[in-house]
ROROKOL-563880 format. One line per 5 residues: their letters; for each residue x, z, y of C-alpha. Coordinates in nm, 3 decimals, always signed. Layout:
a	X:Z:Y  ...
***
This chain:
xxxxx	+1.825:+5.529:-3.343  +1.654:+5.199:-3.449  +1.940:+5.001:-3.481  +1.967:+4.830:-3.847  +2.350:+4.857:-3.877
xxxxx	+2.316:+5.093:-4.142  +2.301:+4.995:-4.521  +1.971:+5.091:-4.666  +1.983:+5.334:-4.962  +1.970:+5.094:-5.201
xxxxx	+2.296:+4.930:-5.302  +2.345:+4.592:-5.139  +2.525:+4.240:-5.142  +2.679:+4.117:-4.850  +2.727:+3.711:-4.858
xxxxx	+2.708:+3.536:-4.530  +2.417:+3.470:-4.302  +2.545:+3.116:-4.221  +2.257:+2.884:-4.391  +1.862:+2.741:-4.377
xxxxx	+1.612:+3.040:-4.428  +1.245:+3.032:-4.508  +1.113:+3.368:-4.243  +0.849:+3.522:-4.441  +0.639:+3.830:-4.303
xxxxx	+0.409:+4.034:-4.498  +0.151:+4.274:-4.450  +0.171:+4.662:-4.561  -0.229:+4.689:-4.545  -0.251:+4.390:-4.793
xxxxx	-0.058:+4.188:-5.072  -0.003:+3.887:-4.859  +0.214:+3.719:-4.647  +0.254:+3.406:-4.417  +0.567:+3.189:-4.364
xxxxx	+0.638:+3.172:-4.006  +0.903:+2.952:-3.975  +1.234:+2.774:-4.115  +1.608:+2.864:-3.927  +1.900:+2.766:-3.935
xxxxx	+2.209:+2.970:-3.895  +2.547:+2.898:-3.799  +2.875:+3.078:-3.765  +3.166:+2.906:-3.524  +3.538:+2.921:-3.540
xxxxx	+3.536:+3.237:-3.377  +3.327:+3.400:-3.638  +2.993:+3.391:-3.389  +2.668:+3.300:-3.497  +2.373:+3.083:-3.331
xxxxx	+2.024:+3.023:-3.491  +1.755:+2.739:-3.410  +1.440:+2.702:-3.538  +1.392:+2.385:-3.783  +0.976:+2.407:-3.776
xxxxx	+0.761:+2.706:-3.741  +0.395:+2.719:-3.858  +0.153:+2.579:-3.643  -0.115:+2.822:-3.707  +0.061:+3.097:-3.688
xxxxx	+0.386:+3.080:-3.502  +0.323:+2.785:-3.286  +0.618:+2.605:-3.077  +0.874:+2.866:-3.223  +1.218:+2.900:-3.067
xxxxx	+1.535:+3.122:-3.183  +1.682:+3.288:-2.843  +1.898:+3.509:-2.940  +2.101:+3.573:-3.226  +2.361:+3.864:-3.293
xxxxx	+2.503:+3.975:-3.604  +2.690:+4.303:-3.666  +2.844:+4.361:-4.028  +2.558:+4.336:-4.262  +2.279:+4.331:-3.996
xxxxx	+2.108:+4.054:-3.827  +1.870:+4.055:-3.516  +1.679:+3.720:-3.415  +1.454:+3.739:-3.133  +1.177:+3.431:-3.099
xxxxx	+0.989:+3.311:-2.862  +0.616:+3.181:-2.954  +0.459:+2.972:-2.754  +0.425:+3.049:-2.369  +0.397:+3.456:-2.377
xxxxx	+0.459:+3.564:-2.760  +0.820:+3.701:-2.904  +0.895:+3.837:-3.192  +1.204:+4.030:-3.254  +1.364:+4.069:-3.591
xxxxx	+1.624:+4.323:-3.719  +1.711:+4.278:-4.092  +2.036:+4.347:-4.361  +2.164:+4.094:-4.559  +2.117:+4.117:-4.943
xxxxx	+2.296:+3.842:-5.141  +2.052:+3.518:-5.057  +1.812:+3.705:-4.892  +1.746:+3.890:-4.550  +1.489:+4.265:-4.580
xxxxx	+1.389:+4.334:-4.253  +1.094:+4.432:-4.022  +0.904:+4.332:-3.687  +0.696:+4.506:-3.459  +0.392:+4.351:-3.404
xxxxx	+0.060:+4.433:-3.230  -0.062:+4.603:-3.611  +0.265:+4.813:-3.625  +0.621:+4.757:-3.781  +0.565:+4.490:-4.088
xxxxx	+0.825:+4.376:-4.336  +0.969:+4.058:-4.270  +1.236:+3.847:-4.498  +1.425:+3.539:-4.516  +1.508:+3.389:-4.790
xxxxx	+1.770:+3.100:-4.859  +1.571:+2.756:-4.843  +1.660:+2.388:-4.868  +1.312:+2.290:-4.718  +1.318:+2.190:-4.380
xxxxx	+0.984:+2.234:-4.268  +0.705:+2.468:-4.358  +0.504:+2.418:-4.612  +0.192:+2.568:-4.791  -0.073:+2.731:-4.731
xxxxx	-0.113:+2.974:-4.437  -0.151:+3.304:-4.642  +0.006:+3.344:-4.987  -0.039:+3.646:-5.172  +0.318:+3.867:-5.217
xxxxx	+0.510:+3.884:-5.521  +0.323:+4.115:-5.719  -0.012:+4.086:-5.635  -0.178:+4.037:-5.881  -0.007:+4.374:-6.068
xxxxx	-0.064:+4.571:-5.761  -0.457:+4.492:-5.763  -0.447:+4.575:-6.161  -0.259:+4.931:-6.114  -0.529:+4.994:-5.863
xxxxx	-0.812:+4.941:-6.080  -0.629:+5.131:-6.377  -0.770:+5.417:-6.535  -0.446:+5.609:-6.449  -0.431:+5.464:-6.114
xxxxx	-0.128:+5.704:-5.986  +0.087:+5.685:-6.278  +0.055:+5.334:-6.296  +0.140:+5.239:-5.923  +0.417:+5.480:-5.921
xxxxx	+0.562:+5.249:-6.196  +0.425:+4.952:-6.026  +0.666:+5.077:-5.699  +0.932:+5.041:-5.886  +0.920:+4.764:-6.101
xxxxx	+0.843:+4.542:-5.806  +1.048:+4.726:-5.509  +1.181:+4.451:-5.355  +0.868:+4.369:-5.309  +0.676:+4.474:-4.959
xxxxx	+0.367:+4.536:-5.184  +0.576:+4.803:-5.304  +0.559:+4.964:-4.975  +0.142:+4.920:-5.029  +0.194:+5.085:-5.332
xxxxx	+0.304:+5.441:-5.199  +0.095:+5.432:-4.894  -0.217:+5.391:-5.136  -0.055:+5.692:-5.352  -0.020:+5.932:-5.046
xxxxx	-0.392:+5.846:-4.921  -0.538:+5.962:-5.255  -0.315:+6.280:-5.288  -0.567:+6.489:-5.193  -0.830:+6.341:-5.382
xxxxx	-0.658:+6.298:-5.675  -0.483:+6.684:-5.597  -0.141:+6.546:-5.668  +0.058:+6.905:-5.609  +0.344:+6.941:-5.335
xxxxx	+0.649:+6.890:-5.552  +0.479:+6.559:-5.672  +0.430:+6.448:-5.333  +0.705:+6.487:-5.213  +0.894:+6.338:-5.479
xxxxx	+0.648:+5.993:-5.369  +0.742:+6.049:-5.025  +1.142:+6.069:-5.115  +1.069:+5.691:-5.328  +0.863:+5.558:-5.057
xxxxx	+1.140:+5.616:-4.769  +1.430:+5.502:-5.045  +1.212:+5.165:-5.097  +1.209:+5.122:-4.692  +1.553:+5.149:-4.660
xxxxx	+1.579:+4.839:-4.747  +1.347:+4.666:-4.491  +1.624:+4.835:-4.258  +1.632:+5.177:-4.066  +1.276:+5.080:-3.809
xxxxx	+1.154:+5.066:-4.162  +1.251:+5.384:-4.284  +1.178:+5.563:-3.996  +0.872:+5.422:-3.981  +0.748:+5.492:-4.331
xxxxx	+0.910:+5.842:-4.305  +0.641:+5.895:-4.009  +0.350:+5.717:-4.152  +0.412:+5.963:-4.496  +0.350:+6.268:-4.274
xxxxx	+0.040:+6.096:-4.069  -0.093:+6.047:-4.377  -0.084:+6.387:-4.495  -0.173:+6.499:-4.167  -0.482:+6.317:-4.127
xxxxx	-0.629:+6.435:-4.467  -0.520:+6.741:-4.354  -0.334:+6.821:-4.666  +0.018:+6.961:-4.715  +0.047:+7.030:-4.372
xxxxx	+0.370:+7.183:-4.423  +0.535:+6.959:-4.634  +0.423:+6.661:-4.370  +0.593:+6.881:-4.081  +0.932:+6.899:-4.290
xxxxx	+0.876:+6.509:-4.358  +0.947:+6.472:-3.951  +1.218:+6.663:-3.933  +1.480:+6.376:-3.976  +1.286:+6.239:-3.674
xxxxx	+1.269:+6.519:-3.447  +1.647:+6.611:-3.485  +1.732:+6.223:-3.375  +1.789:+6.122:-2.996  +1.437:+5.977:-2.934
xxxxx	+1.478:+5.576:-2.859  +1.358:+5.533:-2.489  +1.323:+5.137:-2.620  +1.060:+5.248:-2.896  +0.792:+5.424:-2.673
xxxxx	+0.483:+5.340:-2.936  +0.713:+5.506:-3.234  +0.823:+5.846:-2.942  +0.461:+5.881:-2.870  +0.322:+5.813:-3.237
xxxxx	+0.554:+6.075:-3.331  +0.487:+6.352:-3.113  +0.102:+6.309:-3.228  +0.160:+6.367:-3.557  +0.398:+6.624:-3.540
xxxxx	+0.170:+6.823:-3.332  -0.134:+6.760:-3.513  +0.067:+6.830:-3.851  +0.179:+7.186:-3.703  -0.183:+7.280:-3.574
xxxxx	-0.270:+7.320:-3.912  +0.004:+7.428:-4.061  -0.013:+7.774:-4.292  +0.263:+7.925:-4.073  +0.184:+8.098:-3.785
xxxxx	+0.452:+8.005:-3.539  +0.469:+7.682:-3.656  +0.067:+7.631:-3.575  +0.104:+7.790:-3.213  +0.376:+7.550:-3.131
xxxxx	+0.173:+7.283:-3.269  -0.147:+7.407:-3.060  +0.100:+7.427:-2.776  +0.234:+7.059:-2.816  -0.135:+6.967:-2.893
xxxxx	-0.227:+7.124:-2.521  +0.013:+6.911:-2.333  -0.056:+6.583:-2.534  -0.419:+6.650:-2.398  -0.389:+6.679:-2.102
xxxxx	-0.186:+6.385:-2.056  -0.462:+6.198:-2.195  -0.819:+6.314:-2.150  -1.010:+6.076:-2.284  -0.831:+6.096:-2.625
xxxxx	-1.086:+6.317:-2.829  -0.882:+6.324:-3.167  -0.660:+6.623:-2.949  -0.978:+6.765:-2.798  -1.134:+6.764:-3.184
xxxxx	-0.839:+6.910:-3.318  -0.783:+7.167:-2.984  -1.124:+7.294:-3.041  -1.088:+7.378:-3.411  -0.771:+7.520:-3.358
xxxxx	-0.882:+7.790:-3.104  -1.230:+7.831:-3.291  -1.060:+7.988:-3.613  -0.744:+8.136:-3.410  -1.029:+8.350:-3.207
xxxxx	-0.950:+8.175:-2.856  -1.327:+8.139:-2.796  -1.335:+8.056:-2.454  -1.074:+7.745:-2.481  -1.311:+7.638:-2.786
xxxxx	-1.593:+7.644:-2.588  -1.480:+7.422:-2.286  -1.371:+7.193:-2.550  -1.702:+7.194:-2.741  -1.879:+7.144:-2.463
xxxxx	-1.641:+6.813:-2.345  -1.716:+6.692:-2.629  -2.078:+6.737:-2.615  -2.143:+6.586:-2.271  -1.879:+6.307:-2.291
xxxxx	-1.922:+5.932:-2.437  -1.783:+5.879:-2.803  -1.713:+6.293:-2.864  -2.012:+6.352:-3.056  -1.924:+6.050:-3.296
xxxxx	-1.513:+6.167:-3.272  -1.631:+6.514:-3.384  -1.838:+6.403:-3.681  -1.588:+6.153:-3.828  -1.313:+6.422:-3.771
xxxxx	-1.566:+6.661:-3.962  -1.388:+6.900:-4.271  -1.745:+6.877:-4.414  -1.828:+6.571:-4.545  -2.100:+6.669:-4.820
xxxxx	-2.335:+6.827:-4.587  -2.461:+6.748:-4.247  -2.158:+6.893:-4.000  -2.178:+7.108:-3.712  -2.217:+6.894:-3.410
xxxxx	-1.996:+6.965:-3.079  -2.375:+7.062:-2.892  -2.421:+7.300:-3.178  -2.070:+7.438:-3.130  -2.113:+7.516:-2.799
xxxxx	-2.417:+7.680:-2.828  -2.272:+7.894:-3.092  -1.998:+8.013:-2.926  -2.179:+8.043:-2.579  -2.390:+8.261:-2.708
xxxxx	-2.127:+8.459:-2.920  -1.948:+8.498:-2.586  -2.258:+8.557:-2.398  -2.493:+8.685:-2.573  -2.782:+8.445:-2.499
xxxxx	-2.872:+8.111:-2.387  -2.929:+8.127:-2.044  -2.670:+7.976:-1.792  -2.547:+7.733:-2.115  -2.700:+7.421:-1.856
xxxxx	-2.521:+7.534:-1.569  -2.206:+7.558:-1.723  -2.195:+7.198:-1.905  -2.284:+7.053:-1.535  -1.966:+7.268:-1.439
xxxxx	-1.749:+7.132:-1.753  -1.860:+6.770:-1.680  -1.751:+6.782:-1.310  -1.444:+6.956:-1.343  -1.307:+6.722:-1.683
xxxxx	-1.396:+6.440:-1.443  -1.192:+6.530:-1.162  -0.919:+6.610:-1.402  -0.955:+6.262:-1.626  -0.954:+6.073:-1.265
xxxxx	-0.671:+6.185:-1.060  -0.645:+6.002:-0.743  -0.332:+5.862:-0.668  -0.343:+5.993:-0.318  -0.515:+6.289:-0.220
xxxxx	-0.871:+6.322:-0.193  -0.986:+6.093:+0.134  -1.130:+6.327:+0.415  -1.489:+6.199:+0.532  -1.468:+5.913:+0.704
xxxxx	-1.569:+5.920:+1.056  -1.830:+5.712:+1.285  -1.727:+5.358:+1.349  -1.548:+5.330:+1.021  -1.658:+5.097:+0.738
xxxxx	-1.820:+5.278:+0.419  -1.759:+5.094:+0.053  -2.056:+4.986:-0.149  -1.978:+4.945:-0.537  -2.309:+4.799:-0.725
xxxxx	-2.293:+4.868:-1.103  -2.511:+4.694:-1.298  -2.539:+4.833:-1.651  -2.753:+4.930:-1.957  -2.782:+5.264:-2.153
xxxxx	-2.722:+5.084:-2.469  -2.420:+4.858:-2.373  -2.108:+4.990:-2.546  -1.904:+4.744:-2.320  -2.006:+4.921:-1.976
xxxxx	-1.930:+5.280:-2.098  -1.543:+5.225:-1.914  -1.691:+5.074:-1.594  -1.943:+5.369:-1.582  -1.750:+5.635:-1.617
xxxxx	-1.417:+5.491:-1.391  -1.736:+5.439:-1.090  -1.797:+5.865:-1.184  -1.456:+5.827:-1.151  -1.495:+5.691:-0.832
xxxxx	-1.769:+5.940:-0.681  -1.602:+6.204:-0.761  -1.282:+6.153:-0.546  -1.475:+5.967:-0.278  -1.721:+6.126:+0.015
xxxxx	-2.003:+5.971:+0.002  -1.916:+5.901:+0.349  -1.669:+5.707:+0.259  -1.813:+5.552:-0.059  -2.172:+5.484:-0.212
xxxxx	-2.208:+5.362:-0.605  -2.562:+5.243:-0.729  -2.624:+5.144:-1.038  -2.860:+4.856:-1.113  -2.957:+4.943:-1.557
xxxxx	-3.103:+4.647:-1.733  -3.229:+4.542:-2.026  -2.929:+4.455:-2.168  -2.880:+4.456:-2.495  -3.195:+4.661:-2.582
xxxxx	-3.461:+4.785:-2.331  -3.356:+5.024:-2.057  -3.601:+5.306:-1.993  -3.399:+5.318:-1.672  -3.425:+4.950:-1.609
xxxxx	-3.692:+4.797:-1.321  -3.762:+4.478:-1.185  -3.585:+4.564:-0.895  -3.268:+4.601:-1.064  -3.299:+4.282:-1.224
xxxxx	-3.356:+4.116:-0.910  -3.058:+4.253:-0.766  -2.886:+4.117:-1.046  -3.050:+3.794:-1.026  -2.921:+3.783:-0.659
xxxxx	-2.578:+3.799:-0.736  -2.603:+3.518:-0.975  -2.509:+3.718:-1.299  -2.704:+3.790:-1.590  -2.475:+4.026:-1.802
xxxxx	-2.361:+4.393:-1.795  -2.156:+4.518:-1.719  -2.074:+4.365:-1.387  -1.952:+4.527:-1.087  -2.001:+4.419:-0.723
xxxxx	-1.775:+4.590:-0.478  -1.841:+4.513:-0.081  -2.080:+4.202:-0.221  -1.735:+4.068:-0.432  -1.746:+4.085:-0.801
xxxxx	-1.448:+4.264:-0.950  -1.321:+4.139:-1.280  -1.199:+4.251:-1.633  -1.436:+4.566:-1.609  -1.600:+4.582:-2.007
xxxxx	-1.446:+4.831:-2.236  -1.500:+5.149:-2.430  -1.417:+5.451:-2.230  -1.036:+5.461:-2.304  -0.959:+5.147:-2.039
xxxxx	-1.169:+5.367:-1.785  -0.861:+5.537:-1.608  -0.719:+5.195:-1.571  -1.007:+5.037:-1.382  -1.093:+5.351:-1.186
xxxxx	-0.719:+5.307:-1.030  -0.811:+4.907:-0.968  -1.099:+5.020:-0.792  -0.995:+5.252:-0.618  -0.695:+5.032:-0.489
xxxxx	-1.016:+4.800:-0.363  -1.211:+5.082:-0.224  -0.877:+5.193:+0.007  -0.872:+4.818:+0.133  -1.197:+4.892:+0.282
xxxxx	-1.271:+5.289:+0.361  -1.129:+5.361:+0.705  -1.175:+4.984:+0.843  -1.304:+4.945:+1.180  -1.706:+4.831:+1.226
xxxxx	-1.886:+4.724:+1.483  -2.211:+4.815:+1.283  -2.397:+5.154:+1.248  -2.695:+5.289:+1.047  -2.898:+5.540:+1.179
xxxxx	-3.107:+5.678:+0.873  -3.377:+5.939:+0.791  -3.603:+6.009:+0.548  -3.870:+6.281:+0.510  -4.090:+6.371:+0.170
xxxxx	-4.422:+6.540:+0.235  -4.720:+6.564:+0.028  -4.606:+6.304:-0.242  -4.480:+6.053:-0.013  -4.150:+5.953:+0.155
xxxxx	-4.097:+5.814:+0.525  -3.797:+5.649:+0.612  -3.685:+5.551:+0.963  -3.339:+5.338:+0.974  -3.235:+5.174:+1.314
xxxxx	-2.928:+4.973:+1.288  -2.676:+4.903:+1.567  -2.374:+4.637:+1.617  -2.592:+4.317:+1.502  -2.494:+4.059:+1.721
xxxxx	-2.242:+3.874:+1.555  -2.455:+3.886:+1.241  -2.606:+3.547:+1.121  -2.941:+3.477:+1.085  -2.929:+3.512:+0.782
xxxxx	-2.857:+3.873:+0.755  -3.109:+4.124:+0.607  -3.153:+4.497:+0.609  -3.194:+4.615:+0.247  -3.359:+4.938:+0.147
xxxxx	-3.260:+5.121:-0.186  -3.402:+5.458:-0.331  -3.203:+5.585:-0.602  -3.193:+5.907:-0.813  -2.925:+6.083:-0.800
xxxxx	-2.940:+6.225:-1.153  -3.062:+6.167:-1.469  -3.031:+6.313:-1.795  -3.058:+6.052:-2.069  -2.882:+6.017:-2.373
xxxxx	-2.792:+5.636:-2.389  -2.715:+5.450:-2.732  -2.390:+5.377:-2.594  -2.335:+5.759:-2.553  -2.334:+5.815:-2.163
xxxxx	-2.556:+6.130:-2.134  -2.542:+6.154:-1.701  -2.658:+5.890:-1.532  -2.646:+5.903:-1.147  -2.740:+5.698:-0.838
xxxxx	-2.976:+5.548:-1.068  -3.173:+5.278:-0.857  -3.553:+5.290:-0.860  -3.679:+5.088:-0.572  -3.541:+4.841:-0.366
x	-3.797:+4.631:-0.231
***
């Protein structure tokens, strides 16, 4: 569990927790820390204890209040609230005249003390650096670096810079070829030293020993026997980050393990991790390697080829790359590899990414319902207006959750056009007719999207938020798909020697104001274009709208 009843490792003093305390928090990525706020603690009659908060830091930990206090033995939890919407909850074990403990924040568990103060208000600067900063920076610019922040790790562990120390000395194991008995022996200190920031701590460092290892790919064994501890407890349903951050690594750790079974359970956790997520290429990366060298071709191509065709796998790929020195294999040349090992040649390779692309769309964009039939005459058809630019990073999530879109909707039941513009860079799919549409909506930014002539909001992101805002859309596009109208559009079209007639004849305008116009749009409905924001497919594509 996560509960900090336990006594850390290291031998403690128990005191009492009645008293003024200076809350400190540090960071694990940097010798520094901030002081957040000044408590004080009181026990009553009936030996129960109440906190409030004396000041907090303005900057930092703005209109501060204690909520809830509860103390069990020689543990302490104090939840905060910040402001309007923060909280911060604190579980630490009492040490003589000072509290070690932790707090999850948005950058991940981070030490957090309290020290006995007589101050009543906080004072200082924002950021201070930690105890032992200055000796931490010096044993990382020693000539023995290792040696000498091993001994910095425990001269100063009491320190959280301490805990900097052995995350630094497990990220250069590999480089510096540290062997397994002397890395594990680091990873045995480092989970001793977070003991006493209380047992999230421990945990936590336990797990971020084997990500480490994991991630460089190094010791993949000895990282899967680091997790051990973790997988044998009762997973905390409270702690979803820490269930799911585990699983990850464990699976990722096994994959590469030297022993068989243990890598086919890993490829097998690896599988089901993926396809709970899609869009999460680290798993698709590490999938396709896997089945490369275990001789699962097929599985390693459809995974290549994902990669290839999607936005952000070619760069995923090359910063997962093994070969750093030379210029990697890129997931295109992959695919064509093992196509044509599989094959035999080179034909059909287009065919079958246009298959790969459609079917890992479907699959990353399950509708909540089941597909909507065609909608019939007389019903009202949704019209969702993206306006983009192949070299906007921000409109990658609304393009792909309006694919998203297409792909579970009948065009009889919904039309997307997208409007590209110059935005940031020049468009070669950009017109003045786009711009104009653009211009008409009184916007001048991409992305934007304009569903039934209302512009939907909170739609700019990298293509991991795209499953959320294809379901908000789609929530939008049910509001209107089935809806009675009283207005029809009778439409043809016919290309002959270079040129295109169109004949449209619309019904049900009586009630329309004066106002109302009939609005023309020719738009391709694919094109192949590899965009600097990494969206390769482009369809509905607008043209002409005059």
């Amino acid at each position: 569990g996560t509960s900090d009843t336990e006594s850390p490792e290291n031998e403690v003093t128990q005191k009492t927790f009645s008293g003024t305390w200076l809350v400190i928090a540090s960071r694990m990525d940097a010798p520094s820390e901030v002081h957040l706020a000044v408590v004080k603690i009181g026990e009553d009659k009936d030996g129960e204890y109440a906190g409030k908060v004396l000041d907090s830091s303005d900057d930092v930990f703005p209109e501060a209040t204690l909520e809830k206090t509860v103390v069990s033995n020689n543990s302490i939890q104090l939840q905060f609230q910040v402001g309007e919407a923060g909280h911060l909850e604190v579980h630490g074990l009492l040490d003589g005249d000072t509290i070690y403990g932790n707090a999850a924040t948005n950058s991940g568990l981070q030490p957090v003390r309290l020290v006995r103060t007589d101050q009543e208000k906080v004072e200082g600067p924002v950021g201070v650096p930690t105890e032992g900063a200055e000796e931490f920076e010096a044993a990382m610019q020693g000539d023995d670096s290792t040696a000498q922040l091993k001994q910095f790790a425990k001269q100063f562990n009491t320190s959280p810079t301490a805990l900097s120390a052995y995350i630094v000395l497990l990220a250069k194991s590999k480089q510096t070829e540290l062997d397994e008995a002397a890395v594990a022996q680091i990873i045995e200190d480092f989970v001793k030293t977070g003991s006493r920031w209380g047992a999230r701590m421990k945990r936590n460092v336990r797990l971020d020993s084997a990500a480490i290892l994991a991630q460089q790919k190094y010791l993949p064994n000895l990282a899967v026997k680091t997790l051990l501890p973790l997988e044998k407890e009762t997973p905390d349903e409270e702690d979803e980050a820490f269930t799911s951050r585990l699983k990850y690594t464990s699976a990722m750790a096994k994959v590469i393990s030297t022993d068989k079974e243990t890598q086919t359970a890993g490829a097998a956790a690896l599988t089901e991790l993926h396809e709970a997520d899609l869009l999460d290429h680290r798993l698709r990366v590490a999938l396709a390697k896997h089945h490369d060298q275990d001789g699962d071709k097929n599985k390693a191509l459809q995974l290549f080829a994902e990669l290839a065709i999607l936005p952000e796998g070619e760069r995923y790929f090359a910063a997962l790359s093994d070969d750093i020195e030379s210029a990697p294999e890129t997931a295109e040349h992959a695919t064509e590899r093992l196509w044509k090992s599989t094959k035999g040649e080179a034909e059909g390779l287009g065919e079958f990414h246009e298959q790969g692309y459609e079917s890992v769309i479907h699959r990353m964009f399950k509708s909540s319902s089941a597909t909507p039939p065609a909608n019939p005459a007389g019903k009202r058809v949704a019209l969702c207006e993206l306006f983009t630019g192949a070299a906007c990073p921000p409109c990658v999530a609304a393009d792909m959750a309006t694919v998203g879109l297409e792909a579970n909707y009948p065009t009889s039941s919904l039309i997307v056009l997208r409007y590209h513009q110059h935005i940031p860079l020049p468009d070669p799919l950009a017109n003045a007719d786009a711009e104009t549409r653009l211009a008409y909506y009184e916007q001048s930014g991409t992305p934007t999207v304009i569903l039934n002539g209302r512009q939907v909001q909170q739609i700019a992101g990298p293509v991991a938020y795209s499953p959320l805002m294809y379901e908000e859309l789609s929530k939008k596009v049910d509001r209107v798909v089935g809806s009675d109208s009283k207005i029809s559009i009778e439409l043809s079209a016919n290309a002959k020697d270079g040129k295109l007639s169109l004949s449209a004849k619309v019904n049900g305008t009586k009630d329309l104001p004066q106002s109302a116009r009939l609005k023309l749009v020719l738009a391709e409905g694919e094109v192949h274009f590899d965009g600097r924001n990494e969206i390769k497919r482009h369809e509905m594509v607008v043209r002409y709208m005059p």
